[in-house]
FIMI-673512 format. One record per residue (C-alpha): x, y, z; residue number from 0. Coordinates in pm, whole numbers, always signed. Layout:
BEGIN
<atom><px>X</px><py>Y</py><pz>Z</pz><resi>NUM</resi></atom>
...
***
This chain:
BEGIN
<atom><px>+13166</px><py>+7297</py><pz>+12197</pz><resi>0</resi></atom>
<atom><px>+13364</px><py>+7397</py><pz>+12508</pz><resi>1</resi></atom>
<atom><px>+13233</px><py>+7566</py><pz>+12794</pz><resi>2</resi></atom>
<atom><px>+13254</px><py>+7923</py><pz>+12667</pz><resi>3</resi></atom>
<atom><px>+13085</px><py>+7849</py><pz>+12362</pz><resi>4</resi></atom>
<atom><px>+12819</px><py>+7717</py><pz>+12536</pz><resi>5</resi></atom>
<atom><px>+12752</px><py>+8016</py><pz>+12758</pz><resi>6</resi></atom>
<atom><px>+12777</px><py>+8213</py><pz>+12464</pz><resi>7</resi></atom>
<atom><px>+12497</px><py>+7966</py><pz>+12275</pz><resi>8</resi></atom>
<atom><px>+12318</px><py>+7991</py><pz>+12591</pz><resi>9</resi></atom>
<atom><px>+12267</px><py>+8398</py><pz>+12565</pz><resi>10</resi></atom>
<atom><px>+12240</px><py>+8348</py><pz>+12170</pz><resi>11</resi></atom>
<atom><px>+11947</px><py>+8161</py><pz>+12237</pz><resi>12</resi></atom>
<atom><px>+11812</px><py>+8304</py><pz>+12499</pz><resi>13</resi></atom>
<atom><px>+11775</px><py>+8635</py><pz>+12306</pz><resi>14</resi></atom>
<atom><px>+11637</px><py>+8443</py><pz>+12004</pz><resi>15</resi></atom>
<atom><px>+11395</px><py>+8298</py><pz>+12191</pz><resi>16</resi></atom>
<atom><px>+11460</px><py>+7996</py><pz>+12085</pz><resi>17</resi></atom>
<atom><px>+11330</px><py>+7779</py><pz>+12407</pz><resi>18</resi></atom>
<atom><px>+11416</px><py>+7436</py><pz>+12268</pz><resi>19</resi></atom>
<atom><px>+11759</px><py>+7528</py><pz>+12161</pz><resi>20</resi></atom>
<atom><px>+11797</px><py>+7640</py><pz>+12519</pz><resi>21</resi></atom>
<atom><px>+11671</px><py>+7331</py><pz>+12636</pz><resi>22</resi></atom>
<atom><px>+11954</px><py>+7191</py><pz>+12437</pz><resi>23</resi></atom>
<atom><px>+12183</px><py>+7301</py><pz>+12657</pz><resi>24</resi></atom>
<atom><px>+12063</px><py>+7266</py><pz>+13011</pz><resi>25</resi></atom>
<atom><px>+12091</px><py>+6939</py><pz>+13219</pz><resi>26</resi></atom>
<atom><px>+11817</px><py>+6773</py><pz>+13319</pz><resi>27</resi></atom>
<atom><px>+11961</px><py>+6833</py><pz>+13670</pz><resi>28</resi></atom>
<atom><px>+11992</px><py>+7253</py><pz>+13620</pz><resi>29</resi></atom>
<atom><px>+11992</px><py>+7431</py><pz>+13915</pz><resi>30</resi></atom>
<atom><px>+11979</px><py>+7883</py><pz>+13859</pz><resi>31</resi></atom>
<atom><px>+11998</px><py>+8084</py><pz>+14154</pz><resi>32</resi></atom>
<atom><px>+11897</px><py>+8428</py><pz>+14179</pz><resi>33</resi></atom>
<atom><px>+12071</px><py>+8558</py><pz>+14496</pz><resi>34</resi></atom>
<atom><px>+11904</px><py>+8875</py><pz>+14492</pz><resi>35</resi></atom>
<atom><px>+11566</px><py>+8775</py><pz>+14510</pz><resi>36</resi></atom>
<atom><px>+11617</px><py>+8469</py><pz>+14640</pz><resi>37</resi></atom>
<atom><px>+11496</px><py>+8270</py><pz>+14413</pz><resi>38</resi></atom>
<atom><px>+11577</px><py>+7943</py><pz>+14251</pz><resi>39</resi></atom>
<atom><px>+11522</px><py>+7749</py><pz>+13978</pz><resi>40</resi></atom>
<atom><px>+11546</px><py>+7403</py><pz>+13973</pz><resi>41</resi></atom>
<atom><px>+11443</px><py>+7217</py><pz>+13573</pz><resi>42</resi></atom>
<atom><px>+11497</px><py>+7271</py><pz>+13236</pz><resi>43</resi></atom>
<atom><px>+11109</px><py>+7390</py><pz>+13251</pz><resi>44</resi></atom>
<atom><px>+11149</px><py>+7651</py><pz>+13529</pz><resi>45</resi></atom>
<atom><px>+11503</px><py>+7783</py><pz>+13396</pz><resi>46</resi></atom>
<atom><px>+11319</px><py>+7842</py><pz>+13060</pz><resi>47</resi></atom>
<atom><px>+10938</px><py>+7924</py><pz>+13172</pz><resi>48</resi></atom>
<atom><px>+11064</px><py>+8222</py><pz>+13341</pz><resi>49</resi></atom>
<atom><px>+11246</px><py>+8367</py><pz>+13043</pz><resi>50</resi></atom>
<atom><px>+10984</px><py>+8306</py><pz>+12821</pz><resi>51</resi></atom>
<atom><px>+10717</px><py>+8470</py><pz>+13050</pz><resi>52</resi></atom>
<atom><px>+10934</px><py>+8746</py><pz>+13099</pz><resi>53</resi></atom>
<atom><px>+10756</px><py>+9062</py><pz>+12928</pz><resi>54</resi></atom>
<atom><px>+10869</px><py>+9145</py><pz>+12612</pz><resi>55</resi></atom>
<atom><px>+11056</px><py>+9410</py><pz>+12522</pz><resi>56</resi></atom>
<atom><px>+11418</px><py>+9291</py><pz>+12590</pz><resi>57</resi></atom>
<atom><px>+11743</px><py>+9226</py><pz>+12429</pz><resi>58</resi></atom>
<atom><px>+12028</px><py>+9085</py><pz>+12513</pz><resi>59</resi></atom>
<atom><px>+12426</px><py>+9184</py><pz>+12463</pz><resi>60</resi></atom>
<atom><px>+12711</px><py>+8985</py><pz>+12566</pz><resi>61</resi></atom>
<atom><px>+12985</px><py>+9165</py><pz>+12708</pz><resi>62</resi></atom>
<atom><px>+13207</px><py>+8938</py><pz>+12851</pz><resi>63</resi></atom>
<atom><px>+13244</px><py>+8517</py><pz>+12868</pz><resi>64</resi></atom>
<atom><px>+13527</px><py>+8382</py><pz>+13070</pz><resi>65</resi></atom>
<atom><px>+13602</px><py>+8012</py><pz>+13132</pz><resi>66</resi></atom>
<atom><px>+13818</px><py>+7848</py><pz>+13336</pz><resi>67</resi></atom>
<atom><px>+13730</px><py>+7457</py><pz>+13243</pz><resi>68</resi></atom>
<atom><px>+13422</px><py>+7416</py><pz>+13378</pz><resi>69</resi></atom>
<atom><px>+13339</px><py>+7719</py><pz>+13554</pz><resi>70</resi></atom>
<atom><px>+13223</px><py>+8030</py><pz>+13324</pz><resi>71</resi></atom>
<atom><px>+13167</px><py>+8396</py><pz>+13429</pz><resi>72</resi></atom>
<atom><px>+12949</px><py>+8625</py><pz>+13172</pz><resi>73</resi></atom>
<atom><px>+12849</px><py>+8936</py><pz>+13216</pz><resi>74</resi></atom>
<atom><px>+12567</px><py>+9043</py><pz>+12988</pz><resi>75</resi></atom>
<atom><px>+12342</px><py>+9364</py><pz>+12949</pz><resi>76</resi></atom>
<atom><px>+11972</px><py>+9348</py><pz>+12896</pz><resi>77</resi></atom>
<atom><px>+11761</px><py>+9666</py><pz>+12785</pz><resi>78</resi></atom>
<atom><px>+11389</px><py>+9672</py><pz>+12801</pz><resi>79</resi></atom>
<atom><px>+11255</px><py>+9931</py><pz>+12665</pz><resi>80</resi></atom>
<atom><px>+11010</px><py>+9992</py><pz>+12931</pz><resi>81</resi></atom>
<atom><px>+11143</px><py>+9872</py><pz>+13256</pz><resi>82</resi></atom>
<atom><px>+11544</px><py>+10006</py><pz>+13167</pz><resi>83</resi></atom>
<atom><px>+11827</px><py>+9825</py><pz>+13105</pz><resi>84</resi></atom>
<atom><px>+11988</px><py>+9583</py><pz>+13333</pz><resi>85</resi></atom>
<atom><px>+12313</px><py>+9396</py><pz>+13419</pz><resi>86</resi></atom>
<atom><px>+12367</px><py>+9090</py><pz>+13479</pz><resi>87</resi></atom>
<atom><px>+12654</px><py>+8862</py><pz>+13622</pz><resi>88</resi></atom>
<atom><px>+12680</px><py>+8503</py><pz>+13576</pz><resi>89</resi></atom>
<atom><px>+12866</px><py>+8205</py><pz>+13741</pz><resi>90</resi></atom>
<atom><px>+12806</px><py>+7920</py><pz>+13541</pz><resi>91</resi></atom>
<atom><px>+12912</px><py>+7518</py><pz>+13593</pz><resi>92</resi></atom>
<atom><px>+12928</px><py>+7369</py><pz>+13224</pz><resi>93</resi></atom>
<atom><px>+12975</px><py>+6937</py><pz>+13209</pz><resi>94</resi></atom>
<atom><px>+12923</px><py>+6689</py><pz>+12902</pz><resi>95</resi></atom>
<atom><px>+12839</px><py>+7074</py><pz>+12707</pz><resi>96</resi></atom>
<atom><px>+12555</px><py>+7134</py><pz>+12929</pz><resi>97</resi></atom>
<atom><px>+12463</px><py>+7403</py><pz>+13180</pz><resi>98</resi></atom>
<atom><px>+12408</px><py>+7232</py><pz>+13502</pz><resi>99</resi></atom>
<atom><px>+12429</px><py>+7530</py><pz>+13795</pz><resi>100</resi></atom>
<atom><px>+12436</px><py>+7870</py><pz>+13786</pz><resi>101</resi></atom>
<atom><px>+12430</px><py>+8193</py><pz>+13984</pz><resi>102</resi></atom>
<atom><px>+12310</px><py>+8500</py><pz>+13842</pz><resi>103</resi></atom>
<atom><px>+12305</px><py>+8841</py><pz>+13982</pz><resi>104</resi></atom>
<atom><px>+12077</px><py>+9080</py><pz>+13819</pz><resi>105</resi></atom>
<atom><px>+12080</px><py>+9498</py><pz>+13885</pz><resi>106</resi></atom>
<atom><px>+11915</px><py>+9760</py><pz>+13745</pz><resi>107</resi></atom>
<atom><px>+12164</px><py>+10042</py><pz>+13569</pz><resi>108</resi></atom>
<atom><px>+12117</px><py>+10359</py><pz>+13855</pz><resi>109</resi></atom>
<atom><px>+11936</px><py>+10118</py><pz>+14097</pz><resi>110</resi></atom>
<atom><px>+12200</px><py>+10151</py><pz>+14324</pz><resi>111</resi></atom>
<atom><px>+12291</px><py>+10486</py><pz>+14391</pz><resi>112</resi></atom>
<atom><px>+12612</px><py>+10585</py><pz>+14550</pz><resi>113</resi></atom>
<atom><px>+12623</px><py>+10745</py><pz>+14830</pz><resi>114</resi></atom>
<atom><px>+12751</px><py>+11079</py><pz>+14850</pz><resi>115</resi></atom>
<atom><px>+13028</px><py>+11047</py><pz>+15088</pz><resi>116</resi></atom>
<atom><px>+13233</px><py>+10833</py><pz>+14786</pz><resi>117</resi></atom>
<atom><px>+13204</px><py>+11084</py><pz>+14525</pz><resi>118</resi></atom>
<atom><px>+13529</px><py>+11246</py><pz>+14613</pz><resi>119</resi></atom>
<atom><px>+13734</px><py>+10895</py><pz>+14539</pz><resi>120</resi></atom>
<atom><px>+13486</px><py>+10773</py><pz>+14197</pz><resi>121</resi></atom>
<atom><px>+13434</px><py>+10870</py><pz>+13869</pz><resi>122</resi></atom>
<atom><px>+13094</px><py>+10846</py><pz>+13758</pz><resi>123</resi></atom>
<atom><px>+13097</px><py>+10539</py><pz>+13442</pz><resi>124</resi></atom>
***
């Protein structure tokens, strides 16, 4: 599998649920960062204990996988149907077909509002 595929395996599973084919393909070693919250995850078991405890409700769709050898950029959009959908932007580092870092920056669609002094240059998406 190369590096993209795994990513993409990675989400697959993810939104299946499917916490020991996830397992699969983390390290042993797996480090996740969450930037935003500052929070990391360091373990096969944390990586995949906070997914799974994660309220239900959620879905996953893959927008985008780029890879570059070992480093892999997805961008991926996750609806809950009652906390609203988010985006989410991932910096993976993929060896031997496993994950073994990542950086992942999650926002809320409309959580950040722009300010009104840019609406004369933007288009709202």
């Amino acid at each position: 599998m190369d590096t993209a595929q795994v990513v993409h395996e990675f989400w697959d599973r993810m939104g299946a649920r499917d916490w020991d084919g996830l397992r699969a393909l983390l390290a042993d070693d797996v480090v996740v960062d969450w930037p935003a919250s500052g929070e990391r995850f360091v373990g096969p078991d944390n990586v995949i204990g906070v997914n799974e405890a994660y309220p239900l409700g959620w879905s996953i769709t893959v927008l985008s996988v780029v890879a570059d050898g070992g480093s892999v950029v997805s961008e991926v959009e996750v609806p809950h149907e009652d906390l609203g959908v988010f985006r989410v932007a991932s910096f993976w580092t993929v060896r031997d077909g496993r994950i073994v870092n990542g950086r992942e920056y999650w926002t809320g669609l409309g959580t950040d509002p722009a300010p009104a002094w840019r609406a004369r240059f933007a288009r709202r998406i």
